[in-house]
N, C-alpha and C positions, 0 to 999 in steps of 0.2 A: 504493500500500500504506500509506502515512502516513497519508493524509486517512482511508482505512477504519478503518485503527488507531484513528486518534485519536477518530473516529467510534463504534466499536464499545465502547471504553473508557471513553469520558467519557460516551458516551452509557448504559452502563450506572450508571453513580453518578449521573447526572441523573435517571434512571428511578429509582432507588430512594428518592430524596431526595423526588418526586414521588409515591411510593406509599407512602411509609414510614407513613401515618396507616390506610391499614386493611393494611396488614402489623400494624403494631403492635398495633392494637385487636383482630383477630382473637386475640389472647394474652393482653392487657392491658387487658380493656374500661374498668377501673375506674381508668386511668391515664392521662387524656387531659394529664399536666402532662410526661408522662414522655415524649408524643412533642414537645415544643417542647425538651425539656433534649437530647435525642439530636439535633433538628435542628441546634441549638446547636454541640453538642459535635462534628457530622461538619465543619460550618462550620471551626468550629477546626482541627480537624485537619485540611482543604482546607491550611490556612494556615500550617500547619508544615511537612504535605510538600511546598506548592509549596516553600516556604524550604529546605528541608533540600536536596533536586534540586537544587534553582538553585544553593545555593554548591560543591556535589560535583560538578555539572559544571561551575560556574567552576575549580574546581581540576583536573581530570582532565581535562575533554573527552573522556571517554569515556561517547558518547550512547549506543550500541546495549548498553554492559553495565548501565547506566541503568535503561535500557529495558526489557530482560527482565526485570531483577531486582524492579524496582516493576509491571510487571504478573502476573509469575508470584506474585507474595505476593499482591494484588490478589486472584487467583481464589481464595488458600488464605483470604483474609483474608474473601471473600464467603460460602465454603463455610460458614464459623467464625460467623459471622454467622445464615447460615440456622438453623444447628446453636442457634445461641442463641436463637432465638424457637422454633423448635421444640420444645426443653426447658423454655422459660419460665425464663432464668437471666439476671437483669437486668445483673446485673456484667457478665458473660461477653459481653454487647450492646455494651455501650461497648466493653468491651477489643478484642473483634474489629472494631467497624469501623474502630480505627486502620488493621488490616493491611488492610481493604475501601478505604476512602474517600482516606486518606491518600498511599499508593502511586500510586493512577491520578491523582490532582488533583495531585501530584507532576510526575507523567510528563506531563502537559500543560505543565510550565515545558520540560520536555526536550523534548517534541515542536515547540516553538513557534520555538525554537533549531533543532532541527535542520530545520525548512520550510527558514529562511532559508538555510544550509549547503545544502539537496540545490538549490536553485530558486534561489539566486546566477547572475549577476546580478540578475537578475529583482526588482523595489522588494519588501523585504517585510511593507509594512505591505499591498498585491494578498495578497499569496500568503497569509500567517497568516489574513489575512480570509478566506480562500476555506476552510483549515484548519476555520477556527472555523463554519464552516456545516454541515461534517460532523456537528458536536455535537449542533447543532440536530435536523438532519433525523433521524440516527440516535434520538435522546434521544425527539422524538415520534413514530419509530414503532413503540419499544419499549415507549413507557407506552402506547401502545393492544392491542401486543400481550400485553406481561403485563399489565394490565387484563384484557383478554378470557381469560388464560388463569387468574389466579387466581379470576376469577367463576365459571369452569366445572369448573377442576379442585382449585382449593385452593393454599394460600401458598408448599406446597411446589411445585409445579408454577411458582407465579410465581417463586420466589428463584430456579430453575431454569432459567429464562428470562434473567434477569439471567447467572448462569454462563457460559450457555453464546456468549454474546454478552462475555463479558471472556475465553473461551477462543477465540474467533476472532479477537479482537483483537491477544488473546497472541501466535499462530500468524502472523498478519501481521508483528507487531514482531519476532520472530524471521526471517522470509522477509527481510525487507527491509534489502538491505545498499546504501542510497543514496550516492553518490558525495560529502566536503563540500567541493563546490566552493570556497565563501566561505575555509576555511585553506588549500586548495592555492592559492588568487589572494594569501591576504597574506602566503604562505609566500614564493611567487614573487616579489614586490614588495619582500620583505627582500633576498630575494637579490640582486634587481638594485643594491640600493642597497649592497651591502655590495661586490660588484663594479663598482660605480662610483667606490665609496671608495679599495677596493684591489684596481685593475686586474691581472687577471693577464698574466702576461707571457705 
């Protein structure tokens, strides 16, 4: 259910990062500067929400509430998105894909963390790599199929595509209540040393 997740979620902002130039021109034909400033700009905010995730779970260790919460904004943050090239509201473009872009590039620092935790012992520089293949395959076979489906039905049809594939995503990241190995072993390991210290009688 992870590797789907992470699969179905990253693979959708890889899709759109990859189509964003006839998304955008279908709206904006006479603004080809404005799709390099939005590549820019989703770039950035990749970079904040991995940061943001990464120090909110060094603090909390709370993965799976993480998790939902950065993909359930995700779909609200893609909807909001669509909604803004639909209207033609350029402001409204930036401002929504913080909630699109930012949340799921996010939840990849928290899903990458949580491989090692469910798949302990197991080395996890195997297992993240095996993670990070989900991106791949899922990311090209959504730009072929929203490809084919904005050629034939229109953009809404394609953002459409993107949705419904960060709401499958979603629905896994919720289903999936994995075991974190990796703290019940260094939970374990305090223990013994702390009763090693002071032996109970």
């Amino acid at each position: 259910m992870l590797w789907n997740s992470f699969g179905l979620l990253l693979g959708a902002v890889t899709t759109m990062g990859t189509m964003l130039n006839p998304f955008y021109m279908i709206h904006f034909k006479d603004d080809e500067k404005g799709v390099g400033i939005l590549a820019f700009f989703s770039a950035l905010t990749g970079c904040i929400g991995s940061a943001v995730c990464g120090a909110i779970l060094d603090k909390t260790k709370a993965f799976r509430v993480i998790s939902i919460v950065a993909s359930c904004t995700s779909i609200f943050g893609a909807i909001l998105f669509a909604t803004s090239f639909v209207m033609e509201i350029k402001w409204m473009l930036f401002a929504s894909y913080i909630l699109f872009g930012g949340p799921v590039l996010g939840y990849s620092t928290v899903a990458m963390d949580l491989c090692a935790e469910i798949t302990y012992p197991e080395p996890e520089a195997i297992t993240t790599g095996i993670l990070n293949m989900a991106t791949q395959l899922y990311g090209f076979l959504l730009v072929l199929i929203t490809g084919r489906v904005l050629e034939a039905f229109g953009d809404v049809a394609g953002h459409g595509c993107v949705v419904v594939s960060l709401v499958l995503g979603t629905v896994l990241v919720i289903l999936n209540k994995g075991e974190h190995r990796r703290q019940k072993a260094g939970q374990s390991a305090t223990d013994d040393e702390t009763h090693a210290i002071f032996p109970q009688k």
